[in-house]
C-alpha positions in Angstrom: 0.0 0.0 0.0 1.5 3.1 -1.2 0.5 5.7 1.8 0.9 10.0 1.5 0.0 12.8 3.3 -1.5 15.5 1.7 -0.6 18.4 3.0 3.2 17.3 2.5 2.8 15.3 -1.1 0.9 15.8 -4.0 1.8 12.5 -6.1 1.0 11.9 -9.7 -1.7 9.5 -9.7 -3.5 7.7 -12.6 -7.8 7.6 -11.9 -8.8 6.4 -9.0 -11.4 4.4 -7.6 -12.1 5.4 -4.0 -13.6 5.5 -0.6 -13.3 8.1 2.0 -14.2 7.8 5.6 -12.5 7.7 9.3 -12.4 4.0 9.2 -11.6 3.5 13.4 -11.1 0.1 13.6 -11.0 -1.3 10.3 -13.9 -3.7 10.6 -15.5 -6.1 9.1 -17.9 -3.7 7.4 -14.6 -0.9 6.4 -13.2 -4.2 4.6 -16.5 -4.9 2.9 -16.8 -1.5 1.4 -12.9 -1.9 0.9 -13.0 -4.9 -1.2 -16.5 -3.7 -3.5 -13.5 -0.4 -4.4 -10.6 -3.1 -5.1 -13.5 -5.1 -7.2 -14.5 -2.3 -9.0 -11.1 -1.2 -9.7 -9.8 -3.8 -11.1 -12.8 -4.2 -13.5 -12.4 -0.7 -14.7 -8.3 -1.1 -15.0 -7.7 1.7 -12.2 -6.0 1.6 -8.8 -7.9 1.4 -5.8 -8.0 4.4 -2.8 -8.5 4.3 0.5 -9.0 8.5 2.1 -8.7 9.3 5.3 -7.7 11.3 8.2 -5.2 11.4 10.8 -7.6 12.9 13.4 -11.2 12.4 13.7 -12.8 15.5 13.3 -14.5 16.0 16.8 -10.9 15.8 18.4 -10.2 19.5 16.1 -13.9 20.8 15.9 -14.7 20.2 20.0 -12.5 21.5 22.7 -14.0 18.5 25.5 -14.2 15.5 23.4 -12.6 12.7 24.4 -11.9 10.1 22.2 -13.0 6.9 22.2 -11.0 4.8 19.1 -10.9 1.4 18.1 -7.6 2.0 17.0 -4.5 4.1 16.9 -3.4 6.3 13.9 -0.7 3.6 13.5 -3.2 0.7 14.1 -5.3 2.4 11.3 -2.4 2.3 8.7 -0.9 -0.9 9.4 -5.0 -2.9 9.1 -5.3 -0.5 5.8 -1.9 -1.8 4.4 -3.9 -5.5 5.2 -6.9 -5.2 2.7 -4.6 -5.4 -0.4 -5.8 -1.6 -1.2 -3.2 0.5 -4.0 -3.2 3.5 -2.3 -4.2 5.4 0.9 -4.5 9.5 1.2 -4.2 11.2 4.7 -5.7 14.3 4.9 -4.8 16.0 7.8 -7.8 17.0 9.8 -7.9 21.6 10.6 -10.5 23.6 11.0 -9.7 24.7 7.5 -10.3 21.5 5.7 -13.7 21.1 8.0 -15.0 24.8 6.2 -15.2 23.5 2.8 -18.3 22.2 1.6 -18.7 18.3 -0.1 -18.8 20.4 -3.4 -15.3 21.9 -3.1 -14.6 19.0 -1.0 -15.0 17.1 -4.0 -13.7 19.6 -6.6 -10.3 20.8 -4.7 -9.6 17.9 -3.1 -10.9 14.5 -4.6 -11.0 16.0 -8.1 -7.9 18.2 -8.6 -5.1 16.7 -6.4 -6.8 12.5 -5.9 -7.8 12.1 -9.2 -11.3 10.3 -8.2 -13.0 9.2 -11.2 -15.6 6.9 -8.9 -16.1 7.5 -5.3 -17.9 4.5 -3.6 -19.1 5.7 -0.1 -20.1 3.6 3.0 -23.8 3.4 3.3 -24.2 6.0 6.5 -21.2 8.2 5.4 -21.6 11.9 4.9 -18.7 14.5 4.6 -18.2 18.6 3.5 -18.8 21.2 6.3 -20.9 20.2 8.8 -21.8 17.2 7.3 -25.1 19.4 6.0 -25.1 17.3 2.3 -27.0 14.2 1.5 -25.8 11.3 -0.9 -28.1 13.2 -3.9 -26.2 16.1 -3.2 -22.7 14.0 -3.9 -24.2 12.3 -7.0 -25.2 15.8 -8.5 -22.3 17.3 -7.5 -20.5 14.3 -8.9 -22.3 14.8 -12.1 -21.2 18.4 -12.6 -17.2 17.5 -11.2 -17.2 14.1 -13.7 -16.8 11.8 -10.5 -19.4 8.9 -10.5 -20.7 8.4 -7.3 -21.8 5.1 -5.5 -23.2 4.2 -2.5 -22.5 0.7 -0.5 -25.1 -1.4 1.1 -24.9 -1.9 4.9 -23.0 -4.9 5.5 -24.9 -7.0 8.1 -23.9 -9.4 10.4 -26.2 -11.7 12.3 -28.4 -9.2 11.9 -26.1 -6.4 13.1 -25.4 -3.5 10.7 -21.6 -3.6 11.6 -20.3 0.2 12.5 -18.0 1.4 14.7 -20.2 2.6 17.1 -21.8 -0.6 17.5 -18.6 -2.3 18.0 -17.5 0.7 20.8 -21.1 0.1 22.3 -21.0 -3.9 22.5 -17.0 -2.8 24.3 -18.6 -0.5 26.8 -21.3 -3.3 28.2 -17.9 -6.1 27.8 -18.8 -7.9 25.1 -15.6 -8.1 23.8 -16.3 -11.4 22.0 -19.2 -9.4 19.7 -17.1 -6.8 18.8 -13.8 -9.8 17.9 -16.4 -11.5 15.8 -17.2 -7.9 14.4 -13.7 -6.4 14.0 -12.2 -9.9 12.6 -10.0 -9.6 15.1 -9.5 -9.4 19.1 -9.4 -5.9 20.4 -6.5 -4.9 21.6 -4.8 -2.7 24.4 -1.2 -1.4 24.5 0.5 -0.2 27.3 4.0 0.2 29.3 4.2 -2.1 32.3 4.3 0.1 35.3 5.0 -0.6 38.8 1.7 -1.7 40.9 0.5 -2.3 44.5 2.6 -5.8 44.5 -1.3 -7.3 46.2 -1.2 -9.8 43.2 2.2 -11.2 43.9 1.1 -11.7 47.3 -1.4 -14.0 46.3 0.7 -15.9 44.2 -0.4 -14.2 40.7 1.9 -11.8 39.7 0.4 -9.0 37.2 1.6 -6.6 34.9 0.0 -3.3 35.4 -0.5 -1.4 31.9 -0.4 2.3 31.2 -2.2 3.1 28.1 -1.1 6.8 28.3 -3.1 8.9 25.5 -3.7 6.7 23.1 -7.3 7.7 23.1 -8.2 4.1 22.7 -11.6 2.8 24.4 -10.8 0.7 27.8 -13.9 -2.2 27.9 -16.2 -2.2 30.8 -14.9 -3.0 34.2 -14.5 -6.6 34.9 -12.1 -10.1 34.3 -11.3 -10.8 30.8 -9.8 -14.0 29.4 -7.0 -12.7 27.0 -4.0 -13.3 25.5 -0.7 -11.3 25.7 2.2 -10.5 23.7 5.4 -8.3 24.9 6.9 -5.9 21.7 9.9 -8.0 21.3 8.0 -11.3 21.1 5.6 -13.0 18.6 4.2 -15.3 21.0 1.0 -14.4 22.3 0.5 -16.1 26.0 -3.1 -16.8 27.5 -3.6 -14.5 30.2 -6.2 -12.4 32.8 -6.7 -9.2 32.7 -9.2 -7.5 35.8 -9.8 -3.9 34.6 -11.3 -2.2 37.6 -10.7 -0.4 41.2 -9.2 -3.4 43.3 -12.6 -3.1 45.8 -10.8 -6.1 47.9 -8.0 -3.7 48.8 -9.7 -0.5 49.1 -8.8 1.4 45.3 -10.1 4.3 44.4 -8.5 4.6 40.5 -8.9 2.1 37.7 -6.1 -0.6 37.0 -5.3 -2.6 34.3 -3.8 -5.9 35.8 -3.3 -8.7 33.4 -1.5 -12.4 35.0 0.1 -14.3 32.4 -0.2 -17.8 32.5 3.0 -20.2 32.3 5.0 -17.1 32.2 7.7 -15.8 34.9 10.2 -12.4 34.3 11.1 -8.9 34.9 9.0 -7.1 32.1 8.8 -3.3 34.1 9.0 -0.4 31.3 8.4 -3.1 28.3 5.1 -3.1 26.0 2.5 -4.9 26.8 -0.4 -6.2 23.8 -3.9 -7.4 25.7 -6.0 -9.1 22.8 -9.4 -9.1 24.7 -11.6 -12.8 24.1 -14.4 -13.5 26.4 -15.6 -11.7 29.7 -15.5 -14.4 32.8 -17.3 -11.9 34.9 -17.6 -8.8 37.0 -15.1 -6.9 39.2 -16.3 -7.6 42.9 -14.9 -7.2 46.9 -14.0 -10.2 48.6 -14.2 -10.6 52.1 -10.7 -11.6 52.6 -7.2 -12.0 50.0 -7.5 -15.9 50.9 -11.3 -15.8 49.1 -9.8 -13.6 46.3 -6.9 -15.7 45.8 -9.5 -18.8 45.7 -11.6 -17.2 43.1 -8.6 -16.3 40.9 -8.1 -19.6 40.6 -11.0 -20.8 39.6 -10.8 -17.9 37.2 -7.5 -19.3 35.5 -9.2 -22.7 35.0 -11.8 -20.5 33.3 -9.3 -19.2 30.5 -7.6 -22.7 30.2 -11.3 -23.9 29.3 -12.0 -20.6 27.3 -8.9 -21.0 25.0 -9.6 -24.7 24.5 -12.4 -23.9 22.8 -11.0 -21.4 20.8 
């Protein structure tokens, strides 16, 4: 995948056939959309485009918003680079570009500098200054500019309309198994492993406490995970817990990520931690004691040993 920034490079491209959206996440339904571009490329004898942005545009256009991604810029680029698409266009997100219309969107940018000839949009997409334009609008203005415009059908999974919103909403209750099946892919976490409270070693199950930093990335609803775990400098990715709450048994008052890696001893303070999220075991709770805690964990540990079997 050739990638370029725009505001940096203005390459000489041949016509295009292209999409444009945020694409957080790089789902299931971003790849559907994705592949009907490659399809339709190829069958015309163009390249394919993916357009995007290096900021979503509530993180420029609102002062208090918070983010709430799937993925990291990085993330983004690297599952782009994975559906086999020619080329990807950053546009980098300023109040500037978010003044121009979809016409002079269309005109300055996908016309003049992309070289669109047919822009295929997601079924629920809508872009130019304040998002004010609907899809009749693109095709007219399409008309007039000499870009075809297409719209996608929905792509539907068990009868789920696959977005990312659903997939940060089925996150937020801990369903972190709906949104693998509709990413196509665990959702991960990354993080430096930080000094803790040491209560885990205690108990005879050492963690690794993650710091996520400002990635912006969605943290799943409080509670035990079965997961698997991978430091940078390895491949191998280990079955593991993570508990992603207070610590209620010992009195916390700020939210953790812990995550005990099974089968796995070592010094791992200041390395990079990678927690793919697979099944929820259950809720964050406070025992009565760190002996009925340390029971429960391991009845939790035969839980992922059972969860990864099936797997």
């Amino acid at each position: 995948m050739n990638t370029f920034f725009l505001d940096t490079q203005t390459p000489t491209l041949s016509p295009q056939v292209a999409t444009i959206g945020f694409f957080d996440g790089v789902h299931k339904g971003h790849r559907f959309l994705i592949d009907k571009v490659k399809s339709r490329a190829q069958a015309d004898g163009m390249q394919s485009m993916v357009i995007t942005f290096d900021k979503h545009p509530r993180q420029v256009l609102g002062a208090d918003y918070r983010p709430q991604m799937l993925s990291t810029f990085g993330e983004k680029l690297v599952l782009l680079s994975q559906t086999g698409v020619d080329n990807c266009a950053v546009i980098p997100f300023s109040r500037e570009v978010a003044q121009l219309s979809a016409r002079e969107f269309m005109e300055q940018v996908l016309r003049e500098r992309l070289h669109v000839h047919t822009l295929i949009i997601g079924y629920d997409n809508r872009f130019g200054h304040n998002r004010e334009e609907t899809f009749d609008d693109y095709v007219r203005y399409g008309r007039e500019l000499g870009i075809q415009v297409v719209q996608n059908e929905a792509f539907v999974l068990n009868g789920i309309n696959v977005s990312s919103s659903v997939i940060r909403a089925f996150l937020q209750e801990g369903e972190v198994d709906m949104a693998r099946l509709c990413l196509g892919y665990p959702y991960t976490l990354s993080g430096k492993v930080v000094k803790g409270f040491q209560e885990g070693r205690r108990l005879g199950f050492p963690t690794a406490n993650m710091d996520v930093g400002d990635s912006g990335k969605l943290i799943p609803k409080g509670g035990v995970y079965a997961v698997k775990a991978r430091l940078s400098n390895s491949m191998e990715m280990k079955r593991a817990m993570m508990n992603i709450g207070t610590r209620p048994t010992f009195q916390g008052d700020r939210q953790t990520l812990e995550t005990f890696i099974l089968d796995f001893q070592g010094d791992i303070y200041g390395e990079m931690l990678h927690v793919s999220f697979y099944r929820k075991l259950r809720e964050e709770r406070k025992f009565q004691s760190a002996a009925e805690l340390r029971k429960q964990l391991l009845e939790d540990k035969k839980m992922v040993d059972e969860q990864f079997r099936k797997l």
